[in-house]
C-alpha positions in Angstrom: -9.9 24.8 -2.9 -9.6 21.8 -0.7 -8.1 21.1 2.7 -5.2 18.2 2.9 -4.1 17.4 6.1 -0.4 16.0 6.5 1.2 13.9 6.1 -0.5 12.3 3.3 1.3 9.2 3.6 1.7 8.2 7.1 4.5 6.0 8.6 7.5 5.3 7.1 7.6 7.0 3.4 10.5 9.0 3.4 12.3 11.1 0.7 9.4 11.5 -1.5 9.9 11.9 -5.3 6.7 13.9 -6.8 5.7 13.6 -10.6 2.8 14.7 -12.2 1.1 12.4 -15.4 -1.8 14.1 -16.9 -4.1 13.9 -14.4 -2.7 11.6 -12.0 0.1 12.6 -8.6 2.7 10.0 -8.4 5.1 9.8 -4.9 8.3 7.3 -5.1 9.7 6.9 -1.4 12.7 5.2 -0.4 12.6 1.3 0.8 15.9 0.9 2.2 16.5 -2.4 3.5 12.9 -3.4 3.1 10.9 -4.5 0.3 9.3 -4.0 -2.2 11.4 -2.0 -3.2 10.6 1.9 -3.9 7.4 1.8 -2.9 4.8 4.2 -5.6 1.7 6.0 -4.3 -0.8 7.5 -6.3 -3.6 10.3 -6.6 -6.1 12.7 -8.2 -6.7 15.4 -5.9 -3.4 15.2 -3.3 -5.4 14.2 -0.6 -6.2 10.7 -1.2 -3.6 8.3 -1.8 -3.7 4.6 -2.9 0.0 2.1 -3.0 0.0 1.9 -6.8 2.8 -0.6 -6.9 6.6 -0.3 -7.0 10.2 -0.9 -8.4 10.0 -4.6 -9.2 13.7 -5.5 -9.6 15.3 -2.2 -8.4 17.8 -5.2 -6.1 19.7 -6.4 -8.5 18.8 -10.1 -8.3 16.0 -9.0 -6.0 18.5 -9.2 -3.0 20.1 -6.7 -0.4 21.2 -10.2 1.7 23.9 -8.3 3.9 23.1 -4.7 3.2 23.5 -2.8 6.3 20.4 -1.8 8.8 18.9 1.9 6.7 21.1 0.6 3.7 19.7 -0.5 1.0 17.5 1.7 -1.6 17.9 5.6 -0.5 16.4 8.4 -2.3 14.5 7.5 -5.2 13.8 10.3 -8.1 11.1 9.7 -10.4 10.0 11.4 -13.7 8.4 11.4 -16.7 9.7 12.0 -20.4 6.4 11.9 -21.9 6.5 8.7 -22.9 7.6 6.9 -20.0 9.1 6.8 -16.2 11.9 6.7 -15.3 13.3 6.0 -11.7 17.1 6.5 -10.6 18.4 5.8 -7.2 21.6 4.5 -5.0 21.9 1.1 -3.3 23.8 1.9 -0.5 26.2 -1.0 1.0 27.8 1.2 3.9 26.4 3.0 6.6 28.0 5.5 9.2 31.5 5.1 7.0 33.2 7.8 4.7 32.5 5.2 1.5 28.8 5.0 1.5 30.1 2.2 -1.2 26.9 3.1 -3.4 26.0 1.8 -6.2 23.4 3.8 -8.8 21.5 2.5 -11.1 18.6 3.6 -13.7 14.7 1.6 -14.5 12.2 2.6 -16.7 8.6 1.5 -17.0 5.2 3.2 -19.5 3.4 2.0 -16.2 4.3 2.8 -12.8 2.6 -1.1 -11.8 3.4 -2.3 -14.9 7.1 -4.5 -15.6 10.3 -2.2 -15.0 13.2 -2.7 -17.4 16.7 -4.4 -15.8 18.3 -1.7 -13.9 21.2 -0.2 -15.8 24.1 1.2 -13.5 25.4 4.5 -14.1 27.7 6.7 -12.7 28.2 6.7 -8.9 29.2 10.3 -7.4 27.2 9.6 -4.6 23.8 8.8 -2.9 20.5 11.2 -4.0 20.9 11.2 -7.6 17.7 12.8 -10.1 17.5 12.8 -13.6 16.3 16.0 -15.1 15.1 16.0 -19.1 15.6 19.0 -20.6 14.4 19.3 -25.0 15.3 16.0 -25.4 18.6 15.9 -23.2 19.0 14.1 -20.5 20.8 15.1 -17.2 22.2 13.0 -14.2 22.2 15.2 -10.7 23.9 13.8 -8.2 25.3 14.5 -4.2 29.5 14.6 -4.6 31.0 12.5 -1.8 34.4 12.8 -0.4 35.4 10.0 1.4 39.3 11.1 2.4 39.8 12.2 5.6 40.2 15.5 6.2 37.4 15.8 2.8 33.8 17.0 2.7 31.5 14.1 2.7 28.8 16.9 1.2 31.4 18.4 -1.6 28.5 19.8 -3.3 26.2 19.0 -6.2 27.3 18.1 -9.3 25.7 17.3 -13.0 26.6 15.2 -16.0 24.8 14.7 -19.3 23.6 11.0 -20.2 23.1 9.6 -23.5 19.2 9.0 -23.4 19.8 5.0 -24.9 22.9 3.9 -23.6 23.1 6.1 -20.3 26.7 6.8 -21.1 28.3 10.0 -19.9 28.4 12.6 -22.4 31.0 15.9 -21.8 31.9 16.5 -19.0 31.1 16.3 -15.4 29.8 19.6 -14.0 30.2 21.0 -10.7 26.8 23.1 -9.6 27.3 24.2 -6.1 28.6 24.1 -3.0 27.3 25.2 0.5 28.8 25.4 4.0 25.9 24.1 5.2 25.3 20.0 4.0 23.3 19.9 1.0 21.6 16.9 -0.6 18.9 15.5 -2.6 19.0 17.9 -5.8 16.2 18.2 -8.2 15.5 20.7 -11.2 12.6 22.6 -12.1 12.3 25.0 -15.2 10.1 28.1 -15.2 10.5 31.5 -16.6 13.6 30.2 -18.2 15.5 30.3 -15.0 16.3 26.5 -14.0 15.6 26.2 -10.2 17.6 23.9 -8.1 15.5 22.8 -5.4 17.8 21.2 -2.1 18.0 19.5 1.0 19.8 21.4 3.3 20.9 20.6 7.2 21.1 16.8 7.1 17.6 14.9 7.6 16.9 14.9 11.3 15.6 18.1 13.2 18.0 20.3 11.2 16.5 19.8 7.5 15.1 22.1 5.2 14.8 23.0 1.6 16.7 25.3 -0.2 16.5 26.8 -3.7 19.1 27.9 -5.8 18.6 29.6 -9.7 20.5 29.9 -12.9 19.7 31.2 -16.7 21.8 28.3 -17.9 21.6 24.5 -16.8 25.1 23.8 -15.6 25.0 27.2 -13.7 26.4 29.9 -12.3 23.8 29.0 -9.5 22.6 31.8 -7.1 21.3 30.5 -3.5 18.1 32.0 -2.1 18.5 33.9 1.1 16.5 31.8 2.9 14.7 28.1 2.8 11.6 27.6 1.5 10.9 25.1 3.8 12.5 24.2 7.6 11.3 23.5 10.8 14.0 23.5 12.7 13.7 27.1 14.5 10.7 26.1 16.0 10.6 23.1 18.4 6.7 23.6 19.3 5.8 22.3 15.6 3.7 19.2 15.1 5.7 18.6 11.9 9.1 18.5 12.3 12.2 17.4 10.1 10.7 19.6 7.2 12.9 18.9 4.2 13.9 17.0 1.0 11.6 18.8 -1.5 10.4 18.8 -5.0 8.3 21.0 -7.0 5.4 20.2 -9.0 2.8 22.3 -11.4 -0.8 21.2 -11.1 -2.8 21.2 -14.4 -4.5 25.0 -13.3 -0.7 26.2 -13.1 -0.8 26.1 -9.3 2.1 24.6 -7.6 2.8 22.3 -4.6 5.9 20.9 -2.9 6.2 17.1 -1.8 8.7 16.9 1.4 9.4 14.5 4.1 8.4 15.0 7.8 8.2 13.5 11.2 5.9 13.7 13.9 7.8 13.4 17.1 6.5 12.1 20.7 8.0 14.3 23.2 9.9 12.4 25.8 12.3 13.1 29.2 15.3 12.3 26.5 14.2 14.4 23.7 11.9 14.4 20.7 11.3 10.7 18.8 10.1 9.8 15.8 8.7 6.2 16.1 6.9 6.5 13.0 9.7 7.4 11.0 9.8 10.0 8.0 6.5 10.8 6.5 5.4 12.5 3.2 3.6 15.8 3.1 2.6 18.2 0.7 2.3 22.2 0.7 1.2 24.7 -1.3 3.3 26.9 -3.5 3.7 30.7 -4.9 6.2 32.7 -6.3 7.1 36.2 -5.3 7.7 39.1 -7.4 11.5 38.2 -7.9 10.7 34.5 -8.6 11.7 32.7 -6.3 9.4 29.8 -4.8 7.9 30.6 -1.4 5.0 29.3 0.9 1.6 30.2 0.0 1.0 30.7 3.9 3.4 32.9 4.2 6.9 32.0 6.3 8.7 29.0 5.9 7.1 26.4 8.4 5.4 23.0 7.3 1.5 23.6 7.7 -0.6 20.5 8.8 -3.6 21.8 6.7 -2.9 22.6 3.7 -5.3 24.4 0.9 -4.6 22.8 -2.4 -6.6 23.1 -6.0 -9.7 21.2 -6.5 -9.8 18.9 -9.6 -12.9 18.8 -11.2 -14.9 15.6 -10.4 -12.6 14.4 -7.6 -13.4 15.8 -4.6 -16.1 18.9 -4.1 -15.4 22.1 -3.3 -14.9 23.0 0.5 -14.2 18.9 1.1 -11.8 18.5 4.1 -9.7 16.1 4.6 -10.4 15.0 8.3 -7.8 14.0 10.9 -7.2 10.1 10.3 -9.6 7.2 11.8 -8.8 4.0 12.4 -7.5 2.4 9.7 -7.0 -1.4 9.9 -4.4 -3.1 7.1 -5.9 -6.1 5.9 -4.4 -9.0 3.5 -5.6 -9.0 -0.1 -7.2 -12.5 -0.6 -5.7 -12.3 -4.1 -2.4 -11.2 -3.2 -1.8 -12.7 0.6 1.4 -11.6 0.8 1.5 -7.9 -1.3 0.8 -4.5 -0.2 1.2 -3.8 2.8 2.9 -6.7 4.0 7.0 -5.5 3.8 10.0 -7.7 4.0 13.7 -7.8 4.9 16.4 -7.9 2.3 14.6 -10.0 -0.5 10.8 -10.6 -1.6 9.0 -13.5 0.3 9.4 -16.8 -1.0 7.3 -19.9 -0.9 10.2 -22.1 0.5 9.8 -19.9 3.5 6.5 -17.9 3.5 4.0 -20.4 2.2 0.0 -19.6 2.2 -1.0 -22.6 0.7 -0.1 -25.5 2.9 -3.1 -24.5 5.4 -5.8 -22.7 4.2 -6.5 -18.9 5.8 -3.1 -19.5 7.1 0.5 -18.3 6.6 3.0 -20.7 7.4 6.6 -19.2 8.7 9.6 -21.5 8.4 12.1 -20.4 11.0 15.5 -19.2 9.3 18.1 -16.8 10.9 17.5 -14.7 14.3 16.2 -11.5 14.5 19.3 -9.9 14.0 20.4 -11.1 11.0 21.2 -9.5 7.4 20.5 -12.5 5.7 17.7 -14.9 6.3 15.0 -13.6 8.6 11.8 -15.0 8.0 9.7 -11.7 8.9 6.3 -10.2 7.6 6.1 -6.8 8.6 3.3 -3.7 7.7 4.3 -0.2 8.7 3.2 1.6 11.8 1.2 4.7 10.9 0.1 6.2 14.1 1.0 6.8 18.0 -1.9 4.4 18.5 -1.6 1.0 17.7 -2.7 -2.1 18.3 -1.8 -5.4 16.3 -2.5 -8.9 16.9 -2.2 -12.2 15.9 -3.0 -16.5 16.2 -0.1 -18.5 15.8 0.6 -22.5 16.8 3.7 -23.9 16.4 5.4 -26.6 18.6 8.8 -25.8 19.6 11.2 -28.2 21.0 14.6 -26.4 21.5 15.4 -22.9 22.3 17.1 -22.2 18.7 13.2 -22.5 17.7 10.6 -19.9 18.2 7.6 -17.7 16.4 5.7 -14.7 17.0 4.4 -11.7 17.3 7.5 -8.5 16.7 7.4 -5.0 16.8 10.5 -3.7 15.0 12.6 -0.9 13.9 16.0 -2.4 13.2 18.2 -5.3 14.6 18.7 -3.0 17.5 16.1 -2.1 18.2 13.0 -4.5 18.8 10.2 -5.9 20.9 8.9 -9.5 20.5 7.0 -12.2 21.9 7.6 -15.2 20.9 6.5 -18.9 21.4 9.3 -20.9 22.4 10.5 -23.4 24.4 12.5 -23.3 28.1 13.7 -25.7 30.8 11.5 -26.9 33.6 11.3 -23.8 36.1 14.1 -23.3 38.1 16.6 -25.6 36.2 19.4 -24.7 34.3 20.3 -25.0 30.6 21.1 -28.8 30.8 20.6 -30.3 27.4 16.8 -30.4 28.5 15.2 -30.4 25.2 17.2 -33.5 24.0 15.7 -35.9 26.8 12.0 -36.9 25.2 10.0 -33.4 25.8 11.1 -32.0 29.3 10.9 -28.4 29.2 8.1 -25.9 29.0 6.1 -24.2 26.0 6.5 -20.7 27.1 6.1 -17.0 25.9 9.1 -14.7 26.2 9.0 -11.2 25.7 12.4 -10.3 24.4 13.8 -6.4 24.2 16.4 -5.1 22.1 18.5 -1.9 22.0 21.7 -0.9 20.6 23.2 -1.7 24.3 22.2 -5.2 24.5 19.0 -7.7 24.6 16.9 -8.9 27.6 14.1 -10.9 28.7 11.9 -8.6 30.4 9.0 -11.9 31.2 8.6 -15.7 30.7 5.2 -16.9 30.5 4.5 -20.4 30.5 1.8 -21.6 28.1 -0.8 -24.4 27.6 1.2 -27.3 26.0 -0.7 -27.4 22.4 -3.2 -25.3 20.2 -3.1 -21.7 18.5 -2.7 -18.9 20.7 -3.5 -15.1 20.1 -1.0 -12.7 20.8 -1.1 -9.3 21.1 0.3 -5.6 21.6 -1.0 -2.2 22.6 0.9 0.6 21.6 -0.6 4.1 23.5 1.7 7.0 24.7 5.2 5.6 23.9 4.9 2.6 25.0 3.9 -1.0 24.4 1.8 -3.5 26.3 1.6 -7.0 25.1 -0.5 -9.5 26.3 -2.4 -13.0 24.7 -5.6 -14.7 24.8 -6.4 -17.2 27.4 -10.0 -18.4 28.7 -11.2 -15.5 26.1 -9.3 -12.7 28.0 -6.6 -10.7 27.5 -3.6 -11.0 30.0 -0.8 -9.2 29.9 2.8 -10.3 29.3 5.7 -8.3 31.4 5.8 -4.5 32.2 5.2 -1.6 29.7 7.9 -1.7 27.4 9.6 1.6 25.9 8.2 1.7 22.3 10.1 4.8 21.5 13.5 3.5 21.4 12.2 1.6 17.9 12.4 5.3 16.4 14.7 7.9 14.0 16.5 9.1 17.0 17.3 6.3 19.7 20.8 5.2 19.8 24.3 6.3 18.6 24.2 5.1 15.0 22.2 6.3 11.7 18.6 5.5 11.4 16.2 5.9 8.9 13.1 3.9 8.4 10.3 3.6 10.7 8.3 1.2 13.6 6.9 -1.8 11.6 4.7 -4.5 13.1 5.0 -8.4 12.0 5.0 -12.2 12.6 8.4 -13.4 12.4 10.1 -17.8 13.1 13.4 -19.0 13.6 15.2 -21.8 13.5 18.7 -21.5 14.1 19.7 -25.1 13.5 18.1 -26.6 10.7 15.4 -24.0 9.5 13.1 -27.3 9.9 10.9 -25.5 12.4 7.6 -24.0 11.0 4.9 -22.2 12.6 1.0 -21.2 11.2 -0.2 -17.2 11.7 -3.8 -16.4 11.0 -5.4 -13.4 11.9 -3.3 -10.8 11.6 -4.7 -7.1 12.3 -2.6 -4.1 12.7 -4.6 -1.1 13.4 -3.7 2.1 13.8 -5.3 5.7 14.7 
């Protein structure tokens, strides 16, 4: 046996989708409002994992332009027919409303990193559909939403055959279960010839869990287990919380494992926060004399350390997968802006992202504000750990206030840090048209917070006139310390700043992606602005 230590994928990979191929793990996560979209991972053993590509084309039109923050992609399921994958998901178009306004759609590919076919839309119920094949048949599970207003918005799970070619309903819809507790996020598993429903229970915060529910015949009667196979919400004291949204897999020795997202909170005087977002884990599976699916470890809490089958030639016996290291996310030369490098709403795009008009460099054209669901020109890379530290060289040369570039630590358009390089009248003076009267003004650096009550400018910094500058932020013990380079020195810009706001659980509204660090330009009156980034390091341990 070997010993995992979770999560496995760290920062920001929620919902994870488990297949097996052969010899090879495969995770889907969700991408939301980010892309690429539906981010795959790979491995051997279940201990190491590698980004093995994604979705390409999961947006229709490879475009979520007005999606809503934690829109987007939700819930991916991937599988495997034998031949090929296949991937089915929601595009979600409304957040915190009855609607959801989903829209679910089908891709298939013979290579995970290979070319995915056009999605096809299918059916809609709701968001967290699977597909489950069956000898040859194909089966659509899906969440039931009911929107009216005195409805359940979790009606239960229900399950319609699909014509394996066309993707067309065949029969009728069939209605699986229903809970009085919320449950989501079905998938299928046969063994023994019962068909095991496997469910997330208790919404996705501190309340999930997995449940299991059996049946001799596909579309049911379903029995529910008497309790989850998976929660940590009972205990508080956990390192890994939000235990839930599971799926079963069989190794090749017969053993089996459970993929499920987690969080790992920083404890602070408001509560518990999850800055790094949902992460996926793995544990270790048995099943009792009455077969039903429990925790090898006995109980039903997440473990961090997890013993999990050896594979032959991948990893030697009584290997250990140690607590993580540094790990710093550098830019493929081949693929400058790939892996890991995220983005909001659409893939970058020379017009706006260019790395060839300055060699070593990337140059940022400003578009839309921060805020915007449109045209932000941000490059972003997920925040993995507590401990963080990312920095960056950018020159640019302002000349209006609508202009500015730099260095952004970011959850949603609510909830962000940044420093930029900008411009600002001469001290003291009032907005005055400055900027239009042959250069007065200052080339400054303001550090900007946001939060779902408002924005403010927590310091101004003025700056010498010309050249690159470095800029950088520390992130240690929930909070966030930027400073930038001068006379080879760091110097810091404004007071500690609350990094734990840009997490799962800060504000009034639905949240669900993670802390990511970037280089971000605007331009909010001609997008003729443009600013050079080089250096870019993000770190984290």
């Amino acid at each position: 046996m070997t010993l995992l230590r979770n999560p496995v994928i760290r920062g920001f990979a929620p919902d994870p989708s488990l297949v097996r191929v052969d010899h090879w793990y495969y995770v889907a996560t969700s991408s939301f409002e980010w892309f690429p979209t539906i981010p795959i991972h790979r491995s051997r053993d279940l201990l190491h994992w590698e980004y093995a590509g994604h979705v390409r084309g999961a947006a229709p039109g490879d475009s979520l332009a007005g999606a809503p923050d934690s829109g987007g992609v939700w819930a991916p399921s991937l599988s495997w027919d034998g031949e090929r994958f296949w991937v089915v998901y929601s595009i979600v178009r409304s957040v915190g409303t009855p609607y959801f306004d989903t829209d679910t759609y089908v891709s298939t590919a013979t290579e995970v990193d290979g070319k995915w076919t056009a999605p096809r839309r299918i059916a809609s119920h709701g968001f967290d559909p699977a597909l489950f094949h069956d000898e040859g048949r194909l089966w659509l599970l899906n969440l039931q939403n009911d929107h009216r207003p005195d409805g359940r918005r979790f009606a239960g799970i229900v399950m319609t055959e699909l014509d394996r070619e066309t993707l067309a309903p065949r029969g009728d819809t069939h209605l699986l279960l229903q809970h009085e507790r919320l449950i989501e996020g079905p998938k299928l598993v046969k063994r023994d010839d019962w068909y095991h429903l496997v469910l997330a229970e208790g919404g996705t915060g501190f309340e999930h869990g997995v449940l299991v529910a059996r049946a001799r015949a596909i579309t049911g009667p379903y029995e529910l287990d008497d309790r989850p196979l998976l929660t940590s919400r009972d205990d508080p004291s956990l390192p890994l919380q939000k235990a839930g949204h599971g799926e079963l897999v069989q190794t090749p020795g017969g053993d089996w494992v459970l993929s499920h997202l987690t969080a790992r909170p920083l404890s602070t005087p408001d509560g518990p926060r999850c800055t790094l977002g949902r992460e996926t884990a793995i544990q270790a599976v048995t099943w009792d004399e009455e077969g039903w699916p429990r925790m090898r470890h006995g109980g039903s809490h997440p473990e961090v350390e997890v013993d999990v089958p050896t594979r032959s030639g991948a990893v030697e016996e009584g290997d250990v997968m140690h607590p993580p290291q540094p790990v710093e996310q550098l830019t493929d030369p081949a693929e400058p802006l790939g892996w890991p490098w995220s983005t909001l709403r659409g893939y970058p795009d020379p017009s706006w992202a260019d790395t060839t008009a300055r060699l070593g460099w990337i140059r940022l054209r400003g578009r839309h504000g921060p805020e915007s669901r449109w045209a932000h020109s941000l490059l972003a890379r997920r925040v993995s750990e507590h401990h963080a530290e990312a920095e960056v060289t950018v020159e640019a040369a302002p000349r209006t206030f609508t202009q500015a570039a730099g260095l952004v630590l970011r959850y949603n358009a609510e909830a962000y840090l940044s420093l930029d390089l900008t411009w600002a009248e001469p001290e003291g003076e009032e907005q005055r048209g400055q900027q239009w009267r042959g250069g007065a003004g200052r080339r400054v650096l303001s550090l900007v917070e946001r939060e779902e009550s408002g924005t403010r400018q927590a310091a101004v910094v003025e700056v010498d006139a010309a050249g690159p500058l470095t800029l950088g932020v520390t992130v240690e013990e929930g909070e966030a310390r930027f400073w930038y380079v001068r006379n080879g020195d760091r110097t810091p810009v404004g007071p500690p700043l609350d990094f734990t706001k840009l997490s799962d659980d800060y504000g009034s509204r639905l949240r669900f992606t993670g802390a990511m660090a970037g280089i971000h330009a605007m331009d909010l009156v001609d997008a003729g602005f443009a600013a050079d980034f080089t250096g870019f390091r993000l770190t984290c341990w």
